[in-house]
Z-matrix of the N, CA and C atoms (Angstrom, degrees):
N
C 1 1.446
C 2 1.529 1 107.87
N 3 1.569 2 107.31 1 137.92
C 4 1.501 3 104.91 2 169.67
C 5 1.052 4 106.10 3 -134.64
N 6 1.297 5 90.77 4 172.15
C 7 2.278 6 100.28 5 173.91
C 8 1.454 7 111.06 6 -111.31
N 9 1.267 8 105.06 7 131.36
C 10 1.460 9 130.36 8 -176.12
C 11 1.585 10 95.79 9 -97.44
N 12 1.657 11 98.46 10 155.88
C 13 1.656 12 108.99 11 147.88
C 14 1.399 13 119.25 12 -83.85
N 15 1.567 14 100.56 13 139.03
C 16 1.702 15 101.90 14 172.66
C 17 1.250 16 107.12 15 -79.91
N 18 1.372 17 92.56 16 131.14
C 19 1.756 18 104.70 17 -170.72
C 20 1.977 19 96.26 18 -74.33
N 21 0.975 20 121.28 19 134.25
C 22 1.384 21 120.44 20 -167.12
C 23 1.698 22 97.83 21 -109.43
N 24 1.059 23 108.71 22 -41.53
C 25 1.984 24 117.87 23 176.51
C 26 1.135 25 109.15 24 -62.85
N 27 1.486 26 130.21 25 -6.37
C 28 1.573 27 156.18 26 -160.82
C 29 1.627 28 91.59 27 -96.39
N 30 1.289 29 93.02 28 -53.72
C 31 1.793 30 108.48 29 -156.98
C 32 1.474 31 122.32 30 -64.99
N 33 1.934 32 88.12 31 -31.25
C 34 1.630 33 112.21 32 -157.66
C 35 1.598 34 97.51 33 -79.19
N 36 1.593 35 105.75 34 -52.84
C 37 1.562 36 112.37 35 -172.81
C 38 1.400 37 98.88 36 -69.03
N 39 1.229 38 133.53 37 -38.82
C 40 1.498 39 111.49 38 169.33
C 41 1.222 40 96.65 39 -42.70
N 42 1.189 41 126.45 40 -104.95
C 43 1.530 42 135.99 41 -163.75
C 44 1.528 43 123.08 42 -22.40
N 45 0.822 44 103.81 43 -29.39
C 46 2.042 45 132.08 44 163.77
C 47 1.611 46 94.20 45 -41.49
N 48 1.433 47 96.65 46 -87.66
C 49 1.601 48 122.98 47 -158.83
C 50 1.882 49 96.30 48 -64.25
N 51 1.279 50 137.33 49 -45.34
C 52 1.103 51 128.08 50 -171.30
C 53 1.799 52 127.91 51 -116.48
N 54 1.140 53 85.22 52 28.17
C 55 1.751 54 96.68 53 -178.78
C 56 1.721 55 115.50 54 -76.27
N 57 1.315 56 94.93 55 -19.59
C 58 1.303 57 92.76 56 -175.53
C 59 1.523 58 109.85 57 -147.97
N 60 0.985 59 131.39 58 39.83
C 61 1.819 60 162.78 59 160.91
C 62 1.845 61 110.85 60 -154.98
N 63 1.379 62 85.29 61 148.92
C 64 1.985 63 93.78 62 159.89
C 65 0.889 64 144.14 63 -76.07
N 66 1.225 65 133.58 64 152.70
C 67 1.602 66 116.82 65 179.70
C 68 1.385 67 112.27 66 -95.89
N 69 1.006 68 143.49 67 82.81
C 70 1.366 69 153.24 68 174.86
C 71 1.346 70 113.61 69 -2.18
N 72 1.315 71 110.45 70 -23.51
C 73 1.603 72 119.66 71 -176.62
C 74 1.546 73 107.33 72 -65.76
N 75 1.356 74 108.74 73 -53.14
C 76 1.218 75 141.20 74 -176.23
C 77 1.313 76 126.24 75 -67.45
N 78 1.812 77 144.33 76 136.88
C 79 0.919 78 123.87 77 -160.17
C 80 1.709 79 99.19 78 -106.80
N 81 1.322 80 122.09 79 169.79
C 82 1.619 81 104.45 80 -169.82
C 83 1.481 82 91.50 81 -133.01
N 84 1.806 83 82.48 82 120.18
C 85 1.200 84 103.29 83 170.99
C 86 2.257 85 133.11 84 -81.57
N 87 1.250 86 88.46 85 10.07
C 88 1.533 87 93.30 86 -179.40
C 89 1.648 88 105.48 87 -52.99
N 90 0.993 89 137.48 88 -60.56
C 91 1.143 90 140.72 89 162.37
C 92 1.557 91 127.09 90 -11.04
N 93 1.051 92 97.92 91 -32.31
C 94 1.501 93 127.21 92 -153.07
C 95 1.658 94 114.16 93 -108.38
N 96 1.222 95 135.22 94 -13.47
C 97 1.082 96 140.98 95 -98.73
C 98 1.377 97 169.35 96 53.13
N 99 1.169 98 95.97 97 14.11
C 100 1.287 99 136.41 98 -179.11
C 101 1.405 100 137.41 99 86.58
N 102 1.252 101 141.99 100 172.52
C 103 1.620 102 145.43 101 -137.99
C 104 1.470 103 90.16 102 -140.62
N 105 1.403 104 157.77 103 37.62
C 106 0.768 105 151.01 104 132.26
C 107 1.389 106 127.51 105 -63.69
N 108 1.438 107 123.95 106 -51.67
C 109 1.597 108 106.00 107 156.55
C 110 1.034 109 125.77 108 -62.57
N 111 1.607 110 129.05 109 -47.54
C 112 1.410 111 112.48 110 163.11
C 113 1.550 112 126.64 111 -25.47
N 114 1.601 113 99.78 112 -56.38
C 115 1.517 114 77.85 113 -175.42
C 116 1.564 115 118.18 114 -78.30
N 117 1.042 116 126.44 115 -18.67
C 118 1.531 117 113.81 116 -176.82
C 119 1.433 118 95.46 117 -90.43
N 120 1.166 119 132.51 118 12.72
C 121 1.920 120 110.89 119 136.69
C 122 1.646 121 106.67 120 -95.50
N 123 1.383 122 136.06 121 -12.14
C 124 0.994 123 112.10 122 174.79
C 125 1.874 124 114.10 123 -68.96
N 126 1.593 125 88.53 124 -29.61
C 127 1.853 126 98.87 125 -177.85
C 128 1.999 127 110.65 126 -68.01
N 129 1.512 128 103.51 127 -13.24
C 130 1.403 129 111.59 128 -168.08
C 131 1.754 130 99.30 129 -94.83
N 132 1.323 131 105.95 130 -48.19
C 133 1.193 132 107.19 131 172.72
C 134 1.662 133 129.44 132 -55.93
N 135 1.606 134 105.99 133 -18.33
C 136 1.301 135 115.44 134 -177.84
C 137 0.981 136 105.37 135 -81.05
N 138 1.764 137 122.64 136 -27.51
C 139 1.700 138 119.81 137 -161.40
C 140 1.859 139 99.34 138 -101.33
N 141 1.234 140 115.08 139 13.99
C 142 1.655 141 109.21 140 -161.49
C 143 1.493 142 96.81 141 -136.55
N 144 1.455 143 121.48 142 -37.32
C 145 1.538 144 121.02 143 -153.18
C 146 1.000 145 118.42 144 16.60
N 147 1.115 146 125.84 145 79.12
C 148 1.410 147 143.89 146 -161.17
C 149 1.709 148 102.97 147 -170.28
N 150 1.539 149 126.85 148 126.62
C 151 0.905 150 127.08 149 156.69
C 152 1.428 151 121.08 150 -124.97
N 153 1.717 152 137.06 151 165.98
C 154 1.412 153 130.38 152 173.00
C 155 1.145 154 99.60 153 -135.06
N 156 1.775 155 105.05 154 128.05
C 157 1.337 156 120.07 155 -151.95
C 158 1.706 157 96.11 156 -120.24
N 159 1.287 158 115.88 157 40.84
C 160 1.852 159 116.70 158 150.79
C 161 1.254 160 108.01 159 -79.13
N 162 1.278 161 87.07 160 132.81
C 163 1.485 162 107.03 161 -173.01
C 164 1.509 163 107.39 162 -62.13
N 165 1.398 164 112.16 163 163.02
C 166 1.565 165 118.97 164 -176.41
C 167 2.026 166 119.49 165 35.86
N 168 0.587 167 99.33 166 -30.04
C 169 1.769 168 118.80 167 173.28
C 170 1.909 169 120.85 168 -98.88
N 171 1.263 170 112.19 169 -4.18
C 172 1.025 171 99.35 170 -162.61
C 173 1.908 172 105.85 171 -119.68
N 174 1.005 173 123.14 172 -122.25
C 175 1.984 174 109.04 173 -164.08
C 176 1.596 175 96.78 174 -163.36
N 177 1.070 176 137.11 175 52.04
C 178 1.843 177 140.45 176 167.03
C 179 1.150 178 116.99 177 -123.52
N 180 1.225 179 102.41 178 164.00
C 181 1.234 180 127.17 179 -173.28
C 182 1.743 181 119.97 180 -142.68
N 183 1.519 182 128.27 181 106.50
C 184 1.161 183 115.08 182 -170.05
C 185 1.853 184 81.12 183 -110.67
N 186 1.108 185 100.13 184 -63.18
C 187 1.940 186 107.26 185 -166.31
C 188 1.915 187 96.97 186 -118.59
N 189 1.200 188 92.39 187 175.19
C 190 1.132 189 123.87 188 160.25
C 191 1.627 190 122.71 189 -45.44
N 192 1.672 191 95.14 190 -60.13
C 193 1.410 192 115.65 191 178.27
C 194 2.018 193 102.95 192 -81.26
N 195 1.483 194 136.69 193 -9.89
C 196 1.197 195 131.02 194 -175.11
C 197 1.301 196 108.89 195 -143.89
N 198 1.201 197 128.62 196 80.84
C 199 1.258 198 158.87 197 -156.03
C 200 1.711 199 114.99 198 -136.85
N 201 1.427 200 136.38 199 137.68
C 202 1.254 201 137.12 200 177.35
C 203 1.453 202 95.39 201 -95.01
N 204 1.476 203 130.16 202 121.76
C 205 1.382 204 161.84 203 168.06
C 206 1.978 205 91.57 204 -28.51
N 207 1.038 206 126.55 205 -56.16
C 208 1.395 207 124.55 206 170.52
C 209 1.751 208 112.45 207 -46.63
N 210 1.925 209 118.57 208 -54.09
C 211 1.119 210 105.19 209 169.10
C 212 1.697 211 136.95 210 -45.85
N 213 0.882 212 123.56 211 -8.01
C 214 2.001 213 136.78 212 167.39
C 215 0.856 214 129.18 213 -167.51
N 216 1.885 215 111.31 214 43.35
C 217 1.151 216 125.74 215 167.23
C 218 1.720 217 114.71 216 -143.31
N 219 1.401 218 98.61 217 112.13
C 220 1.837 219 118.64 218 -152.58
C 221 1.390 220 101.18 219 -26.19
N 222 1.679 221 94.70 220 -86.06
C 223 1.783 222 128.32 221 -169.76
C 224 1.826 223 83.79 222 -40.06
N 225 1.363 224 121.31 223 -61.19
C 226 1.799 225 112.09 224 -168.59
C 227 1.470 226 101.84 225 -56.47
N 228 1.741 227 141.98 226 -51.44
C 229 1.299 228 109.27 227 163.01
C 230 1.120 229 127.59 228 -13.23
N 231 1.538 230 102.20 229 -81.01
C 232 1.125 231 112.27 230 -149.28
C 233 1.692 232 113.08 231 -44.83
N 234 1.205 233 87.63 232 -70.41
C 235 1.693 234 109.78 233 156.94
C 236 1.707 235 98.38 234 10.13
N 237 2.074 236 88.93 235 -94.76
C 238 1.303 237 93.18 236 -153.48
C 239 1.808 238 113.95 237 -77.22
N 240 0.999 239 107.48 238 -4.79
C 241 1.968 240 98.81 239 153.69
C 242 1.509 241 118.54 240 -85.20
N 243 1.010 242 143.62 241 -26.42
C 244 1.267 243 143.71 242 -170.29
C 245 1.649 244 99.64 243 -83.92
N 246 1.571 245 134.66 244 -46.57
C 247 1.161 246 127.75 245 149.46
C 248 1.710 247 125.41 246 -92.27
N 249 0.934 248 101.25 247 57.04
C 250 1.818 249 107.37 248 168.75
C 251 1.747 250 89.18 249 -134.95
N 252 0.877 251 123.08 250 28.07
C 253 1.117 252 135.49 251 158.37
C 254 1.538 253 129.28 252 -80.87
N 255 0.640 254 123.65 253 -34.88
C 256 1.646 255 160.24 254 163.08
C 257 1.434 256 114.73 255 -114.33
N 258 1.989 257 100.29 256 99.65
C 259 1.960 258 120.99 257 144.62
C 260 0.921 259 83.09 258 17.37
N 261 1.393 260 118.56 259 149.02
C 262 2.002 261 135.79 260 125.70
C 263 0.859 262 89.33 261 38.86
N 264 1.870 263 151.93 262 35.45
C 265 1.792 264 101.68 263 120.44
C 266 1.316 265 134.88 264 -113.95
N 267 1.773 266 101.47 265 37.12
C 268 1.100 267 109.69 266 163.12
C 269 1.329 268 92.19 267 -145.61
N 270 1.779 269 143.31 268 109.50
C 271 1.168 270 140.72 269 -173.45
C 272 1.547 271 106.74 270 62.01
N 273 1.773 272 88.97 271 -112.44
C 274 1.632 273 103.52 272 -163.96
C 275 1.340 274 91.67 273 -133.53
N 276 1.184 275 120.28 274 10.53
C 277 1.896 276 108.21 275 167.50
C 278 1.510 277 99.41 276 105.54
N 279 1.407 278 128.60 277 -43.49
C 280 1.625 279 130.49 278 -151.94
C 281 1.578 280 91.19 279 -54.98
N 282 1.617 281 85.07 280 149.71
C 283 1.570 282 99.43 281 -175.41
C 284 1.795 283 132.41 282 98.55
N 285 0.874 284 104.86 283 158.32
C 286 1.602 285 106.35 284 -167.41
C 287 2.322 286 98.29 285 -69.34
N 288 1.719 287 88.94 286 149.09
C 289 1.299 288 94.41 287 -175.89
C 290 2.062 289 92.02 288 -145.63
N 291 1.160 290 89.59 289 160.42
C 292 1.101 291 116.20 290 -164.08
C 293 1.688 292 138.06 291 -129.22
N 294 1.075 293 122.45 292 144.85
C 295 1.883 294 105.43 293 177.26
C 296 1.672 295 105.43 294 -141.77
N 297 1.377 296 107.22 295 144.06
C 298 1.192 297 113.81 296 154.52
C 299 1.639 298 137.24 297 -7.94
N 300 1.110 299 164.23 298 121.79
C 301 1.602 300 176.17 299 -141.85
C 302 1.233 301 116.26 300 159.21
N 303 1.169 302 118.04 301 130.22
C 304 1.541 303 123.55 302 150.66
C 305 0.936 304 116.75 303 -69.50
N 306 1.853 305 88.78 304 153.40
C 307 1.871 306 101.78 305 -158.42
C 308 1.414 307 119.74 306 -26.79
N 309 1.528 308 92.31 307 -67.96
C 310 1.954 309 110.88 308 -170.69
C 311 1.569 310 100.43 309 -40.10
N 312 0.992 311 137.79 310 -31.98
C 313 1.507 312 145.89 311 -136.81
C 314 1.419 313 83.50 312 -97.80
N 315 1.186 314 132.36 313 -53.47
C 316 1.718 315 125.89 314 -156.18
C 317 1.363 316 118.70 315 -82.34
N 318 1.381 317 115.82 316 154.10
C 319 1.366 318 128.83 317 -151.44
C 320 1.897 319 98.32 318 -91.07
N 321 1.793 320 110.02 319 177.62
C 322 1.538 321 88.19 320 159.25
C 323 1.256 322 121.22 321 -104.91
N 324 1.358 323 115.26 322 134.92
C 325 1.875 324 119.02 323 -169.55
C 326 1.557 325 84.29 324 151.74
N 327 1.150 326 114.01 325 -55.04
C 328 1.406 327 120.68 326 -168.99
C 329 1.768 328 117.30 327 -45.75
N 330 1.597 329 105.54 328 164.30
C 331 1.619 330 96.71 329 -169.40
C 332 1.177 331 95.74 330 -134.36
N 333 1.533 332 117.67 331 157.03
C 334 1.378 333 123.05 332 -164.48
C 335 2.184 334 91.57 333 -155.10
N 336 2.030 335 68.17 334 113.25
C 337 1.715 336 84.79 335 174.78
C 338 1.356 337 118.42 336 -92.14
N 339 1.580 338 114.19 337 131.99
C 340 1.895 339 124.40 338 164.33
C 341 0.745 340 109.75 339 -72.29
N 342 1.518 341 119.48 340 164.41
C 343 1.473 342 142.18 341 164.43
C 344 1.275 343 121.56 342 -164.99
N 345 1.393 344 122.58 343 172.32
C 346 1.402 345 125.03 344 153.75
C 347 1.428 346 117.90 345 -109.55
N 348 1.064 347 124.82 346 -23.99
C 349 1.427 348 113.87 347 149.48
C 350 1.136 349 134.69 348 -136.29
N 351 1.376 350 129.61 349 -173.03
C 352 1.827 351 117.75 350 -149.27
C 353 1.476 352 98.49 351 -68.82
N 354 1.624 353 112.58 352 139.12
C 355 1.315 354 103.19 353 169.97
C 356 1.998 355 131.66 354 74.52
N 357 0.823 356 89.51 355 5.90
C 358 1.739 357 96.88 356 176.10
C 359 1.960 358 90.36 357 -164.78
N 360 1.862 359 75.73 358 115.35
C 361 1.819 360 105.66 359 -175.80
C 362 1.406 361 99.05 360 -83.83
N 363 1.537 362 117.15 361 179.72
C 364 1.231 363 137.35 362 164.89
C 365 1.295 364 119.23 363 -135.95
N 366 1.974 365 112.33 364 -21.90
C 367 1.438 366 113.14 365 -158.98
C 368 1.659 367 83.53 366 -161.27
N 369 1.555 368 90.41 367 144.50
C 370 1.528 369 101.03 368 173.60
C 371 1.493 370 110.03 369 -142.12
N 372 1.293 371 144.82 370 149.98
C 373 1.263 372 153.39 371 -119.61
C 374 1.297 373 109.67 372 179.07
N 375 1.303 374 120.92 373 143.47
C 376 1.615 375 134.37 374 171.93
C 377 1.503 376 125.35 375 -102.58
N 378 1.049 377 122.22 376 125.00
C 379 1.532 378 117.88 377 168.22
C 380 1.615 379 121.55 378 -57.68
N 381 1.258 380 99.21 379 125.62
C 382 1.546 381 89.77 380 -178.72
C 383 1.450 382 98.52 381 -112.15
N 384 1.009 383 116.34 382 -37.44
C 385 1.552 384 127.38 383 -160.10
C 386 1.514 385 120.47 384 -165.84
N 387 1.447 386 136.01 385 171.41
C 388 1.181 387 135.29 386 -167.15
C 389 1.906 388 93.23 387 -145.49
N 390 1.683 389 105.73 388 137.73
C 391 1.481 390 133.58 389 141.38
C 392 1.350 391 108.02 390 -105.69
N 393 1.679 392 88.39 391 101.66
C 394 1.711 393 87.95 392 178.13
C 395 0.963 394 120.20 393 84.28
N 396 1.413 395 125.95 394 -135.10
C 397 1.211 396 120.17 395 158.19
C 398 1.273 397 118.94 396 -122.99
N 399 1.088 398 114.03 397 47.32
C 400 1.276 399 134.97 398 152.54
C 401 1.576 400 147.03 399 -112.20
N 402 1.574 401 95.08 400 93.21
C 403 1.436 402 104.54 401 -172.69
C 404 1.480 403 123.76 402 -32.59
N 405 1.513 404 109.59 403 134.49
C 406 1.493 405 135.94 404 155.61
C 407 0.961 406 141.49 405 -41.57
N 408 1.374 407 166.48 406 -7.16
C 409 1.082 408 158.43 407 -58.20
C 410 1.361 409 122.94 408 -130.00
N 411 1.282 410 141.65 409 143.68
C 412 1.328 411 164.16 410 -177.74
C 413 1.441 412 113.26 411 -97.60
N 414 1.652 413 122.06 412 122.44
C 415 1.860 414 95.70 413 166.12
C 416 1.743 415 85.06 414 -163.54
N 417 1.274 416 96.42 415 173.72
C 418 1.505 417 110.20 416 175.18
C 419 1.737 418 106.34 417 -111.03
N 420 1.139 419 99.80 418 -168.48
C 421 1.853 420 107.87 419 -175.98
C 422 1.354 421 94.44 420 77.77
N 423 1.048 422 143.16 421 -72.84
C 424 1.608 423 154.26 422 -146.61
C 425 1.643 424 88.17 423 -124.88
N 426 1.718 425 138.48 424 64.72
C 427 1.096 426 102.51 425 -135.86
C 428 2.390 427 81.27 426 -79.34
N 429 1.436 428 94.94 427 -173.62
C 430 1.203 429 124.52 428 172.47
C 431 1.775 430 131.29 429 -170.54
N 432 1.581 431 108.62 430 -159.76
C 433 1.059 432 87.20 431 -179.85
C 434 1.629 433 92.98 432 -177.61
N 435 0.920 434 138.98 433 107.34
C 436 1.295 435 143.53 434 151.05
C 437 1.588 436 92.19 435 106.51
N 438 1.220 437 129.23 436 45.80
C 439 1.532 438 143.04 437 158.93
C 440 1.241 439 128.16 438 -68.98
N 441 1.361 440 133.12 439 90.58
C 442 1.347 441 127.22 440 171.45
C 443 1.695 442 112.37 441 -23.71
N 444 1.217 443 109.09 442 144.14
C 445 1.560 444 118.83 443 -163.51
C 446 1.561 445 102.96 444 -84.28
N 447 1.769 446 108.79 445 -30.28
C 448 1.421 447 118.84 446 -179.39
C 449 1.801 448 105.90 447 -96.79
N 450 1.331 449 98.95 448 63.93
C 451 1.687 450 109.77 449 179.82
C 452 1.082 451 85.10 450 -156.51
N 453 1.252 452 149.02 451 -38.01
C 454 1.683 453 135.16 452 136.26
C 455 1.868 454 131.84 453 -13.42
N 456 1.373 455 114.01 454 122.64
C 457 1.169 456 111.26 455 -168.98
C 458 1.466 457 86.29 456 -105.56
N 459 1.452 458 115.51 457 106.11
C 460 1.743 459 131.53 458 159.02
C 461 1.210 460 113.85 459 -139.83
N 462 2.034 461 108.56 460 165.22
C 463 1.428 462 105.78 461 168.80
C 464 1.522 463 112.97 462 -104.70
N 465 1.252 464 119.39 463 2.04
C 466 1.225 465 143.03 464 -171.18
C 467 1.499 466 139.95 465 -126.94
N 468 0.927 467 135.86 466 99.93
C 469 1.511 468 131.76 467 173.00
C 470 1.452 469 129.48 468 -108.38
N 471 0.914 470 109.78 469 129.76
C 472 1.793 471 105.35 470 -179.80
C 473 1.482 472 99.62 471 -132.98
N 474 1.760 473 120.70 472 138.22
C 475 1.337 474 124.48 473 178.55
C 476 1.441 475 110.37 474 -118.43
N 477 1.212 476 119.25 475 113.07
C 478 1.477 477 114.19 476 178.46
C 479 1.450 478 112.91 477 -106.56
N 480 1.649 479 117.61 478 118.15
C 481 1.178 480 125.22 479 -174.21
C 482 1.850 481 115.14 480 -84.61
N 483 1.083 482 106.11 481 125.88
C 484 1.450 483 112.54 482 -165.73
C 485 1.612 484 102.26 483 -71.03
N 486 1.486 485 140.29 484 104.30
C 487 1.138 486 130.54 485 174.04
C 488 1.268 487 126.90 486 -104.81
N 489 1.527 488 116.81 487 16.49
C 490 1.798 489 113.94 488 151.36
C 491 1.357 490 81.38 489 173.35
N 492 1.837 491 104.85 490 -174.93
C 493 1.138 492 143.48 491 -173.64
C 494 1.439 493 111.42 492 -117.95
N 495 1.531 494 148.14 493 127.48
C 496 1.196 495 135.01 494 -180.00
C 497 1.600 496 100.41 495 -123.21
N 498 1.630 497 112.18 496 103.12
C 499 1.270 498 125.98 497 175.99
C 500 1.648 499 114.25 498 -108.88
């Protein structure tokens, strides 16, 4: 196993091309509760190509119906980048991992989870770009695309900066 850079120019033109249409590949979850994590793993998956295919614990996507609970499900993001950080404790590591930063601090590719209270999200979002220092953002459900992050109605923010890929 090695560690790659997350291609972040990977991440952006994803997010470019699908911020505001679907990717046909992809099944859309708005319906459902919404397509916002989906898409910022489809934007994660573009910058990593890399997936980890432990079951229930792990970050893929084949269908609709065979999907890891982390691929379009917020709090499970978060989850599984914030611990795929650390060997074996999520599978075998494969796949992009991540840590904690404030906003200003994070790059674009990077994802930044809402909430209303500490620790349990509702909405997750992509960096596309920065005014200032104030992140850009990309998301589906509401789709958009280059949205100030503080035009968001939350009580909570957490930014997790993606710092490699382990393939």
């Amino acid at each position: 196993m090695k560690i790659e850079k997350y291609d972040r120019a990977s991440a952006l033109s994803y997010a470019r091309e699908y911020a505001l249409k679907r990717n046909p590949a992809y099944y859309d979850f708005s319906s459902l509760g919404g397509d916002c994590t989906n898409f910022c793993s489809q934007c994660i998956y573009a910058g990593s190509n890399q997936m980890n295919y432990t079951k229930e614990i792990g970050w893929y996507y084949n269908s609709a119906n065979d999907r890891a609970p982390a691929w379009s499900g917020v709090n499970q993001l978060y989850a599984f980048l914030t611990n795929n950080i650390v060997i074996n404790k999520i599978g075998e590591g494969y796949g992009p991992f991540a840590e904690v930063k404030e906003l200003r601090e994070l790059s674009i590719g990077d994802v930044i989870f809402l909430g209303r209270t500490p620790n349990l999200y509702y909405h997750a979002v992509v960096v596309v770009g920065f005014d200032g220092t104030i992140p850009l953002v990309a998301s589906h459900s509401y789709d958009v695309y280059a949205k100030p992050i503080n035009a968001y109605d939350y009580n909570y923010a957490k930014g997790l900066h993606i710092l490699g890929v382990r393939k």
